[in-house]
N, C-alpha and C positions, 0 to 999 in steps of 0.2 A: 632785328629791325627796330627805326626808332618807336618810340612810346612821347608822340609829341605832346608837353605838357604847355603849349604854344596860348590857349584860354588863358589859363590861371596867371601868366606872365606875362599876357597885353593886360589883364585885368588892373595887375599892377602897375604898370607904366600907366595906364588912363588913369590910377586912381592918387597915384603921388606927381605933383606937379613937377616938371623938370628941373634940374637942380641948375643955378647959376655954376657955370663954371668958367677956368678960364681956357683959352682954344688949346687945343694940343695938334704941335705940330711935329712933324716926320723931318729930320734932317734931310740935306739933300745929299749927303753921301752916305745916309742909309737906303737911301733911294735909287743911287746909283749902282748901291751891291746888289740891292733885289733884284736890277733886271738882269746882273750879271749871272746872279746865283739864279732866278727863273730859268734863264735859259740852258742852266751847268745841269739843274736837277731833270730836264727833261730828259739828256741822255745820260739820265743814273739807274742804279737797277737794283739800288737799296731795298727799297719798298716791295718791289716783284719777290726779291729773294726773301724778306722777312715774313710776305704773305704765302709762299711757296713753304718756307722752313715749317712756318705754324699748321697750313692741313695738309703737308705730308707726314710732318713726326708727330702730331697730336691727334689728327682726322677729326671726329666730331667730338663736339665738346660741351656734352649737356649738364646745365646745373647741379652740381652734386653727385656727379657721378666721379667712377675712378679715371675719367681724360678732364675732368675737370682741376686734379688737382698737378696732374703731370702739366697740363696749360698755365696753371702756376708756376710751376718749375721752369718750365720752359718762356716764359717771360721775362724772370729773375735773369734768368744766364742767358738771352737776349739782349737785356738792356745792358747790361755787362758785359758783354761780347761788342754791343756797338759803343761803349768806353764813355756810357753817363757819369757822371758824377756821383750821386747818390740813387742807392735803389732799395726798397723796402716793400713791402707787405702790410696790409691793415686788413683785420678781421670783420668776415662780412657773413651774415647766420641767417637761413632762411629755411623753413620749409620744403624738404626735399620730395620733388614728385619723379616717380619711376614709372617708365612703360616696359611692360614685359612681352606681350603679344595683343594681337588685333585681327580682327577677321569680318568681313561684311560678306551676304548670300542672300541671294532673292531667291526665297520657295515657288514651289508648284510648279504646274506647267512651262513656265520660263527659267526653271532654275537656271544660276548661272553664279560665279562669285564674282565680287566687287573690291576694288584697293579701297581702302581707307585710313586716314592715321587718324589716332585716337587725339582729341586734343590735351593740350596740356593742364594739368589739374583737373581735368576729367576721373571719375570714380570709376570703377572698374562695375565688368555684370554681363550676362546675356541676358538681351531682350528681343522677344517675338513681336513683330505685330504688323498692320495694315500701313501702308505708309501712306503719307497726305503731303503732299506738295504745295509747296507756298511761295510764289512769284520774289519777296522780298519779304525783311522785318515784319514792316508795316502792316504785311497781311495776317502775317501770325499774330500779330499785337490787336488784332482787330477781331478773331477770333472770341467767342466767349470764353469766359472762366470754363473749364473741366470738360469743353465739348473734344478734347481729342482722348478719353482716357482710353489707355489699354493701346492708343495707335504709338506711330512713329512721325512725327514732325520731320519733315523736310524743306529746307530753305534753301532753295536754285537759283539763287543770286550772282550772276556772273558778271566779275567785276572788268572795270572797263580801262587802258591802259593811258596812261597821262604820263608828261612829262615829270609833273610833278607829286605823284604818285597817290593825287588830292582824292580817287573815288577806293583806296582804302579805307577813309571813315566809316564807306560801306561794309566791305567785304570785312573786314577786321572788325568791326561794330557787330555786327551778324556773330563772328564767333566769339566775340568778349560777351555779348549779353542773349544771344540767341536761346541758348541751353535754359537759362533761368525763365523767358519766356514760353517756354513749352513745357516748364513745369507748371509753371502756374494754368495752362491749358490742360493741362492732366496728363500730358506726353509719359512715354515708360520712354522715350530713346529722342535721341536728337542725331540728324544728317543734315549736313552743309556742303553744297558745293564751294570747294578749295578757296579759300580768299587767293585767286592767282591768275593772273592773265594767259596764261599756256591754255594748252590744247594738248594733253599729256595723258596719262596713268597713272605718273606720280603726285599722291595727294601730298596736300601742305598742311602742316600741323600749325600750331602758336595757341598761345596760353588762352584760356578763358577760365571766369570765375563764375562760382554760384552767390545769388542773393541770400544774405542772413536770414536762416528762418525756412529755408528750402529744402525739399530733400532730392541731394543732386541723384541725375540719372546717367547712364553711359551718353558721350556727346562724342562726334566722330568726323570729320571732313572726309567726301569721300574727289577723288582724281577728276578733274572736269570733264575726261572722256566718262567715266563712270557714272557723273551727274546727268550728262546729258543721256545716255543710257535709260541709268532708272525715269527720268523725265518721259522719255517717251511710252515706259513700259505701264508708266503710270496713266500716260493717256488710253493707252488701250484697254485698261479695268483695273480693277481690284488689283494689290500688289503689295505682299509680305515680304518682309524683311526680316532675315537673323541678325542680330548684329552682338558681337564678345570682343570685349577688352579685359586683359587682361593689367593693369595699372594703376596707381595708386600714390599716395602719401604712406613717407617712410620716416617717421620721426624730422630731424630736422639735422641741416648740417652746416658748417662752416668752411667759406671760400674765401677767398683775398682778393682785393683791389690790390695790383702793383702796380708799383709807382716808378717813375724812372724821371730824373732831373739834371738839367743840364745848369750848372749854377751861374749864375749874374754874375758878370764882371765889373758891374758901379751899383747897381741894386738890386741887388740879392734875396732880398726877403720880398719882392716884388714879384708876382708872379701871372705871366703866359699860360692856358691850360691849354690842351687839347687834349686828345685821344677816342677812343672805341671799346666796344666791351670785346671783351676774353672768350664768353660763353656763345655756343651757338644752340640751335637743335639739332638731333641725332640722327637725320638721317641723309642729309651731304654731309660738306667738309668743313662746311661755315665759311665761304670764299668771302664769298657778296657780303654775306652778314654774319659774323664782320669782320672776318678776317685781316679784308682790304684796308677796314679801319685801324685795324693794329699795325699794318703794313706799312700805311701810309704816314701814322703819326708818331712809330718810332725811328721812322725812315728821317724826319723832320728835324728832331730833338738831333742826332747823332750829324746830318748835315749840317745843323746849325753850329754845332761846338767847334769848329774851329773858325769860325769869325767871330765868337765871343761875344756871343749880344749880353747885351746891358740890363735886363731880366733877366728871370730864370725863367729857364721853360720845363715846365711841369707835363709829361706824360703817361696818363693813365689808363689802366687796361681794367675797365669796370668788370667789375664780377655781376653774374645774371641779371642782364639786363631783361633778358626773354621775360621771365618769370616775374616781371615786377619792378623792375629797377632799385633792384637790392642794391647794386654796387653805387650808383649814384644818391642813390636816398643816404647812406649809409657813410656816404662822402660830403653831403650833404651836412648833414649832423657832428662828423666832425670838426667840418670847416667853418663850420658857422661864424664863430668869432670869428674870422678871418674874409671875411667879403671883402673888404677894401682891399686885400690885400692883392686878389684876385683881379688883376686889373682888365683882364677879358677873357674868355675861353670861346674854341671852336670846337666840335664835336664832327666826327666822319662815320657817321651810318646810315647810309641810305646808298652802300654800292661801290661801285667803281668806274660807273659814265659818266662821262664829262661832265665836267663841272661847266654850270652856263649863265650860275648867278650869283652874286653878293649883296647882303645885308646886315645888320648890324641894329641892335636895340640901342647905338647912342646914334642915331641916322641924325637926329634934330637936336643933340646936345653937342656932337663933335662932327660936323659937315665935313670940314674941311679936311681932316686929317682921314676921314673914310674916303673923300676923292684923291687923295694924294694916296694912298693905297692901291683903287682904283685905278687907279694910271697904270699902277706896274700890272695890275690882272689882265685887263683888258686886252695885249698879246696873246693871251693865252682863249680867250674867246668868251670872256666873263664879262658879263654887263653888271651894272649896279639898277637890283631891283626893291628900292626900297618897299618895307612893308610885306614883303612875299616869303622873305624868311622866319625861322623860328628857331629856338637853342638847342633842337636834338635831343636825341633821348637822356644817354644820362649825366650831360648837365643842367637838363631843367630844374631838376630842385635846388642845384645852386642859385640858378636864374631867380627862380621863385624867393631867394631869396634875399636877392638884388643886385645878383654880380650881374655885369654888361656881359655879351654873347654877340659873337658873330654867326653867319651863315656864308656854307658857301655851297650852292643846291648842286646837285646831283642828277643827271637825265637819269631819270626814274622809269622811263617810259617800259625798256625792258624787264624791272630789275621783278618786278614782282611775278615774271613767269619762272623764276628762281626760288623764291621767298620763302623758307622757311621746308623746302621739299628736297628730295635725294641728288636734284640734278644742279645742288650749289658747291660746284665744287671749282680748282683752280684754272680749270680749261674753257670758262664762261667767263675771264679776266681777259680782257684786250689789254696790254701789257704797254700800249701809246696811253692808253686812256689812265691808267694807274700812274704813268710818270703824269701826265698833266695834271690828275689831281693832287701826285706830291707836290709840284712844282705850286701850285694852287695855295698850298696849306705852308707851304715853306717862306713865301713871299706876306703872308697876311701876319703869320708868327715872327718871322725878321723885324717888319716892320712896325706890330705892336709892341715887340722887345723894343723897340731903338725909340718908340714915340718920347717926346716930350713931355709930358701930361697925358692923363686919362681916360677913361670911355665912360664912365658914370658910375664905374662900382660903388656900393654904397648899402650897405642894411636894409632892407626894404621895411617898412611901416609894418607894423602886426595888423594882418586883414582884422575886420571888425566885424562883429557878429552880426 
């Protein structure tokens, strides 16, 4: 799922004046292929089969594991199977966390056992204790220094479902920083209801980190049927909890960004990005997240090559985005000297329902040539919402710094009773909705290929201390 770095890249556009430029326009018979090709790509079934090929012959594909690196393999002879041009490999090295087993149990009189997945970078350990329930963050943060020691912090935050998937800051905030606030309350254990809109038994995992200086404790999302459970049990008294992970940090390891390009036929060293990360978590098939994005945006590149657009279209299969945005940071760094050269990138992680909006960080530098875009989306049921989008997960740190990004959003509404839990697999892909979002990503990459002039890429200023 994305890791919106959406702050720190309006911070920069507020803080660098917009650049003079001159207009960039869209030919009118690149205009007139996009609505051709829009409407070819809806009945194509590229993308279904490349998201179909990737969680049947890979299934889950967690960072650093051994389907991590068959996903690499299977990407290489992908992109080469759908006949890119160039495809390669870049080395990407991160800290590898391993879950081996997990177990949650309420003692006593109610005994009963509980689903739980251990969250990601969470330390392994059994701990006993009283558990205390806490309506949201807020409440835990409100708590004194060291009044829970020896209990179990519980935070039953049920998150709430949006089109645009906005009350994740919650539920996802909860388990990025939850853990380190109950340590500093004195917690021995941390429980979260699932950052997930279902009404299930399958818990949702995703990464969380400890604060410098802390000594982490086991941290665990437990199924929102389970949450709502313990909640009640909690009303009626006193109420201990086992809870054993068994998980950890394993040295560290090395994965790949693969690349796959479709080479310019006038300007070549000009470069379209898109793509989606490679990695999922381990216990679906990583359909939604992100399969669909791998799906959708090597499905793009290979439909694109035989009308020969005029950039090249760059498609990337980020390596663990879950854990960090290793593969984008990592691309980041690379590419640095090269922002200009990047003349816009769109990023597909947030699913596979309909796309219902478009944006763009040159909304106020290049009008014109984002409504001539527009035109061709807007069959497809995409309004232009400027301001509402952001660059996705991982090409934010290109974003950051200072290539132009597109959006093109995602109904979100369902995606997070999927998120990151066992029931993301390819049978939750409506297969209309997958071609409109090709069709979506095919018509926005044609038409940045064929543009005239620009969207603002450009080095971004060194923020200042």
């Amino acid at each position: 799922m994305r890791t919106t770095v959406l702050a720190a890249t309006l911070a920069l556009l507020v803080a660098a004046p917009l650049q003079a430029a001159q207009p960039t326009r869209i030919p009118d018979a690149a205009l007139a292929r996009a609505a051709t090709l829009r409407d070819a790509v809806l009945q194509d079934r590229t993308a279904w089969q490349v998201t179909e090929s990737l969680t049947t012959e890979v299934g889950p594909r967690l960072a650093g594991s051994e389907a991590d690196a068959r996903a690499v393999a299977w990407a290489q002879a992908k992109f080469k199977a759908l006949g890119y041009d160039k495809v390669w490999t870049e080395p990407v090295t991160f800290p590898k966390w391993v879950r081996r087993s997990e177990s949650a149990q309420v003692l006593g009189p109610h005994a009963q056992p509980m689903r739980v997945a251990a969250l990601g970078g969470s330390v392994g350990g059994t701990v006993e204790g009283e558990v205390v329930r806490f309506p949201d963050l807020a409440a835990l943060e409100a708590l004194p220094d060291g009044a829970l020691a020896g209990k179990i912090a519980f935070v039953d935050y049920q998150m709430q479902a949006r089109r645009d998937g906005s009350d994740y800051r919650n539920g996802g905030g909860i388990r990025g920083r939850g853990p380190s606030v109950a340590i500093r309350k004195g917690a021995a254990g941390f429980l979260m209801r699932s950052a997930g809109t279902d009404t299930s038994r399958a818990p949702h995992t995703g990464n969380t980190r400890y604060e410098p200086g802390l000594a982490p404790i086991p941290a665990a999302a437990l199924s929102t049927i389970d949450a709502a459970q313990l909640a009640r049990l909690v009303a009626l008294g006193p109420t201990r909890v086992r809870l054993a992970l068994d998980c950890g940090w394993d040295g560290d390891y090395t994965s790949q960004n693969v690349i796959g390009e479709i080479t310019g036929s006038q300007r070549p060293d000009e470069v379209v990005l898109i793509g989606g990360h490679l990695d999922s978590w381990d216990y679906g098939t990583g359909a939604i997240d992100d399969g669909a994005g791998i799906g959708i945006t090597m499905a793009v590149g290979a439909l694109l090559k035989p009308l020969k657009p005029a950039r090249t279209i760059r498609v990337v299969a980020f390596a663990n985005e879950e854990q960090g945005l290793w593969g984008g940071r990592a691309y980041a760094d690379h590419y640095a000297g090269a922002v200009a050269k990047h003349v816009i990138a769109a990023e597909s992680d947030f699913g596979a329902g309909r796309i219902y909006g478009f944006d763009a960080s040159a909304r106020d530098l290049q009008p014109a040539a984002l409504a001539q875009i527009q035109q061709v989306l807007a069959p497809l049921g995409i309004e232009w919402m400027p301001g509402k989008g952001d660059p996705e997960s991982d090409i934010g740190p290109m974003a950051q710094r200072g290539m132009a990004w597109a959006w093109l959003g995602h109904d979100g509404t369902r995606y997070f009773d999927l998120h990151h839990d066992a029931e993301d697999t390819l049978d939750k892909i409506d297969p209309k909705d997958l071609a409109q979002n090709t069709a979506a990503y095919a018509v926005f990459t044609w038409l940045a290929a064929q543009a005239d002039g620009g969207f603002g890429s450009a080095p971004a200023a060194p923020a200042k201390d």
